[in-house]
C-alpha positions as CSV (number, residue, x, y, z in Angstrom):
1,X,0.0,0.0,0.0
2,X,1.6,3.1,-0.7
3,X,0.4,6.9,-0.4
4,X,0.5,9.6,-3.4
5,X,-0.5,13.2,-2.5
6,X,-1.5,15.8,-4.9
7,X,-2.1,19.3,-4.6
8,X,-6.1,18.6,-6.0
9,X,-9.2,16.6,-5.6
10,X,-8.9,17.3,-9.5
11,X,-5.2,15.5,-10.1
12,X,-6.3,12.8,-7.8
13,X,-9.0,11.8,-10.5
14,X,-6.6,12.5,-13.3
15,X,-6.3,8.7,-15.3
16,X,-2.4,8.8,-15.7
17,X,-2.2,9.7,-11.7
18,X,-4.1,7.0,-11.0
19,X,-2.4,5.1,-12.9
20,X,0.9,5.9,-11.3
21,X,-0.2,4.7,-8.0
22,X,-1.0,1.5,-8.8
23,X,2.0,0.9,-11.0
24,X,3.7,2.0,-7.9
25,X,2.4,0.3,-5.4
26,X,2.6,-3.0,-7.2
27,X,6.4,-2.0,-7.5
28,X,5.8,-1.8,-3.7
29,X,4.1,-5.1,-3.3
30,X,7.8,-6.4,-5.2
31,X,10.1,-4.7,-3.2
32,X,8.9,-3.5,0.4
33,X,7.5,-0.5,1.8
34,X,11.1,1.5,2.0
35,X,10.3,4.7,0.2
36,X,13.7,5.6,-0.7
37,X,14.2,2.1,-2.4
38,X,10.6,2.3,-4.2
39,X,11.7,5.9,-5.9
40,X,14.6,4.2,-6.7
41,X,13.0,1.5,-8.2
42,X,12.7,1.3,-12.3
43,X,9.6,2.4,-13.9
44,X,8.2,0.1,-16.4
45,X,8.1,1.9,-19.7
46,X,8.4,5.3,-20.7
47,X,10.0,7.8,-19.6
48,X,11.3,6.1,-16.4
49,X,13.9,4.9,-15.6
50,X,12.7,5.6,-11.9
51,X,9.9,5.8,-10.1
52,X,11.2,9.0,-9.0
53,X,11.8,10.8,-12.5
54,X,8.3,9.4,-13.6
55,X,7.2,11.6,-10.3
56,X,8.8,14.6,-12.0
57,X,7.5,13.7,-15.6
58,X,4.0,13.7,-13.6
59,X,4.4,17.2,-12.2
60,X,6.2,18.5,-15.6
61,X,3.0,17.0,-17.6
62,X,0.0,17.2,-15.2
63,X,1.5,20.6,-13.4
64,X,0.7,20.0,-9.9
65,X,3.6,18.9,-7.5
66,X,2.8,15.3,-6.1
67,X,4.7,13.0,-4.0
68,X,5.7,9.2,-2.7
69,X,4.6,9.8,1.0
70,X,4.6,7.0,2.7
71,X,4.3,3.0,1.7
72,X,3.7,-0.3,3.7
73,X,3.7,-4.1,3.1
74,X,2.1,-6.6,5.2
75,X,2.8,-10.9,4.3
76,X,2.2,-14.0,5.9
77,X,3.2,-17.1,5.6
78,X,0.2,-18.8,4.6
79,X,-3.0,-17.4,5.2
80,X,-4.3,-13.9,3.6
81,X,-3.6,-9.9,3.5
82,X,-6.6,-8.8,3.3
83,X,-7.3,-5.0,2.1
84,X,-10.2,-2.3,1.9
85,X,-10.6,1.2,0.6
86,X,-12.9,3.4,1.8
87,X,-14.0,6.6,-0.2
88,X,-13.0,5.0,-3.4
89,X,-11.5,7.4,-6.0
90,X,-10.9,4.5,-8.8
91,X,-10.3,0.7,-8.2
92,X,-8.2,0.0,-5.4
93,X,-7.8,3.9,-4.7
94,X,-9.3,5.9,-2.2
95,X,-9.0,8.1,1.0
96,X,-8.7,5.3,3.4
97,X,-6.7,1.9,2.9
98,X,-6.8,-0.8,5.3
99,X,-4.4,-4.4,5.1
100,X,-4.8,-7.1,6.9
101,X,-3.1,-9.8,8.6
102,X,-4.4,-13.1,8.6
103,X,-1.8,-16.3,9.3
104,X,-3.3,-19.6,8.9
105,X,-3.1,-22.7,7.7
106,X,-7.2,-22.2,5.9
107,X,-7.1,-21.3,2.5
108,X,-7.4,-18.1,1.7
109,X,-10.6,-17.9,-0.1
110,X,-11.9,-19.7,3.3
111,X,-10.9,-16.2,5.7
112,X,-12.0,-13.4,3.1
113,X,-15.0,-12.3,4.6
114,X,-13.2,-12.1,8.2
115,X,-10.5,-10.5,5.9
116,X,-12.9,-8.0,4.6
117,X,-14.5,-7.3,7.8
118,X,-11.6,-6.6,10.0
119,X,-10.3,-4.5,7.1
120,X,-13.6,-2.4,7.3
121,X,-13.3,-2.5,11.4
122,X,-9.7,-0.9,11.0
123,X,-10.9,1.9,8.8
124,X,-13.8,2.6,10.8
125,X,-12.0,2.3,14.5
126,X,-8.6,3.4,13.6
127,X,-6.7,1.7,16.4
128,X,-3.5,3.2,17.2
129,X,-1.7,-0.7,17.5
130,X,-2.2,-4.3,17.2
131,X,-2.3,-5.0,21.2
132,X,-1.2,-3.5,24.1
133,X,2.9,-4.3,23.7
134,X,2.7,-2.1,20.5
135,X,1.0,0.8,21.8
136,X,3.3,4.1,21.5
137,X,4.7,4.7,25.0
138,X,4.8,8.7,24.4
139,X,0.8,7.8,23.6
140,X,0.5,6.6,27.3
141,X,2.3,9.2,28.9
142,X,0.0,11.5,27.0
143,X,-3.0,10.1,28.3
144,X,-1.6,9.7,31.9
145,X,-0.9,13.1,31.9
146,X,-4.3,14.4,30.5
147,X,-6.0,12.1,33.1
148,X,-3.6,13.2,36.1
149,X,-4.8,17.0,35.1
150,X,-8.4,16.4,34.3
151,X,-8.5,14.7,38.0
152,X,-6.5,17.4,39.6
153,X,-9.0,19.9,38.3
154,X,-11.8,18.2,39.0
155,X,-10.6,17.9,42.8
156,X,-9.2,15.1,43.5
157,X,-7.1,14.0,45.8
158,X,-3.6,13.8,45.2
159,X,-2.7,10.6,46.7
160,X,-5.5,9.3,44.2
161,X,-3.8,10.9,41.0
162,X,-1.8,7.7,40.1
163,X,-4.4,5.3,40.6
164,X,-7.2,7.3,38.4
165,X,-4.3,7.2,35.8
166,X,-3.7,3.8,35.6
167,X,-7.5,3.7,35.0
168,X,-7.4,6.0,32.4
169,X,-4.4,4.5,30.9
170,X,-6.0,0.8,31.0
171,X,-9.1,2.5,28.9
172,X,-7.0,4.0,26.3
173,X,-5.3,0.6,25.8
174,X,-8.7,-1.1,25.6
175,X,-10.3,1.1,23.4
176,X,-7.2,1.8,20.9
177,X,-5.9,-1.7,20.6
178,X,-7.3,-3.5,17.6
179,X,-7.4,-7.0,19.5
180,X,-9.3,-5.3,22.5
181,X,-11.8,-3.0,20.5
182,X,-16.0,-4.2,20.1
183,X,-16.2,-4.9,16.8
184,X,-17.7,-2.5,14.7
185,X,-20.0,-5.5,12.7
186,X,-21.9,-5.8,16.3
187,X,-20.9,-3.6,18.9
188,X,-20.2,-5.3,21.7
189,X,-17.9,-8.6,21.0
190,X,-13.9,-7.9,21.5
191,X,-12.0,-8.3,17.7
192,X,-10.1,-11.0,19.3
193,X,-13.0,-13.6,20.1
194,X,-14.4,-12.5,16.9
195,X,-10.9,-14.2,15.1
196,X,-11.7,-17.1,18.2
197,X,-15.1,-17.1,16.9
198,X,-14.1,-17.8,12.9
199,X,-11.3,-20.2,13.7
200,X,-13.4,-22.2,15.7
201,X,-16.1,-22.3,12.7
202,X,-13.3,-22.7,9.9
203,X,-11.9,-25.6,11.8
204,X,-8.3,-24.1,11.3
205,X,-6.5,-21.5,13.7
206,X,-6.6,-18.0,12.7
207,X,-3.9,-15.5,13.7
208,X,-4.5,-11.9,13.0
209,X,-0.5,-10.8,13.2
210,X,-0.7,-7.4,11.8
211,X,-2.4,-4.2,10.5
212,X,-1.6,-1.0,8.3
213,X,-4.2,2.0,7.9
214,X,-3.6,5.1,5.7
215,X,-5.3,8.0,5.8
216,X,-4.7,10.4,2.5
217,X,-3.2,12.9,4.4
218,X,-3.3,12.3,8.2
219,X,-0.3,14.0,10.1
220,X,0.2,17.0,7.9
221,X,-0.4,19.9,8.8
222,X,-2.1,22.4,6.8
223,X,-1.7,26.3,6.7
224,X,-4.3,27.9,7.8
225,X,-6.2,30.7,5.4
226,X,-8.0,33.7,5.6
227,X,-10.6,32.9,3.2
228,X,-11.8,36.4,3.4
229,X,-8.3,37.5,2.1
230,X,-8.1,34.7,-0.7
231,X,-11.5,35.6,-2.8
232,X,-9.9,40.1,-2.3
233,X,-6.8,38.8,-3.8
234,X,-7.9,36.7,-6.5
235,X,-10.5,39.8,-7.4
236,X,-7.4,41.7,-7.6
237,X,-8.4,44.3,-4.4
């Protein structure tokens, strides 16, 4: 899975864009998610050679700056990496992609509803790891610290402090970790008994190792505008 900004809604619908990012992210699926290596990479066909100069052929012919962001790969062993794009732009493109994780020894055809649905979960519930041992530690301190303040304010007492952030803490874990969160499809049973559930009924195990979610854009920043200021300039006050 790999990420391709644009300055435009417009570009993003342009064919030959399009049709960058998949050529590129099946140069991903080849080689890894290193981004350095993938725009390093040759370009099938013309003008290439790289990934990287097809980039600046993109801007030079479309005339909007774009840009290799990020990239991921997921595999298993056996089993299935199963994916999902919400807000689709074009097949296989879209505002949101999920992959999946699946190791076992089922075919894969057998776990691509679970696949699917997991996939969907993860767009929907964005959790910030796959359990507990993976969770940011600068997250936690966040959230202790948030929680150690919110009871402070609220009167507290201080010998209580610690113990109300351990509590906080343990929440943020629960509802953030993909394993521990209710599953979207019903609300109210934990991801990981639903992956019990399905191995159970498959009559194979099912281990859901890993997870990658993209959002087009999520972590940069954008300037802020005076919108006021924009329409004056462009009439030319």
């Amino acid at each position: 899975m790999v990420e391709v900004n644009s300055e435009t809604d417009f570009v993003a619908k342009n064919e030959q864009f399009q049709g960058f990012v998949r050529t590129t992210a099946g140069i991903a699926l080849e080689i890894g998610g290193d981004v350095d290596v993938i725009l390093a990479a040759s370009y099938p066909g013309e003008p290439g050679p790289t990934v990287k100069d097809q980039i600046t052929h993109n801007i030079a012919t479309i005339g909007e700056n774009q840009s290799l962001r990020r990239a991921a790969q997921l595999s298993v062993s056996s089993g299935l990496v199963a994916s999902y794009v919400h807000n689709a732009a074009g097949d296989g493109l879209g505002k949101i992609g999920v992959l999946v994780a699946l190791e076992s020894p089922a075919p894969a055809s057998v776990l691509e509803t679970l696949g699917k649905q997991l996939a969907m979960h993860v767009a929907a519930a964005a959790p910030v790891a796959l359990d507990e041992t993976g969770v940011d530690p600068s997250l936690l301190a966040r959230e202790r610290d948030i929680a150690i303040e919110k009871a402070r304010t609220d009167g507290k007492p201080e010998n209580l402090l610690e113990k109300i952030a351990d509590g906080a803490v343990a929440k943020f874990k629960k509802d953030n970790t993909l394993v521990n969160q209710l599953f979207v499809m019903d609300g109210k049973t934990p991801v990981k008994d639903v992956v019990a559930q399905a191995a159970k009924e498959i009559g194979q195990p099912v281990a859901l190792t890993g997870f990658v979610r993209f959002q087009l854009g999520e972590g940069i920043e954008k300037a802020a505008t005076d919108f006021a200021a924009e329409v004056a300039a462009a009439a030319g006050r």
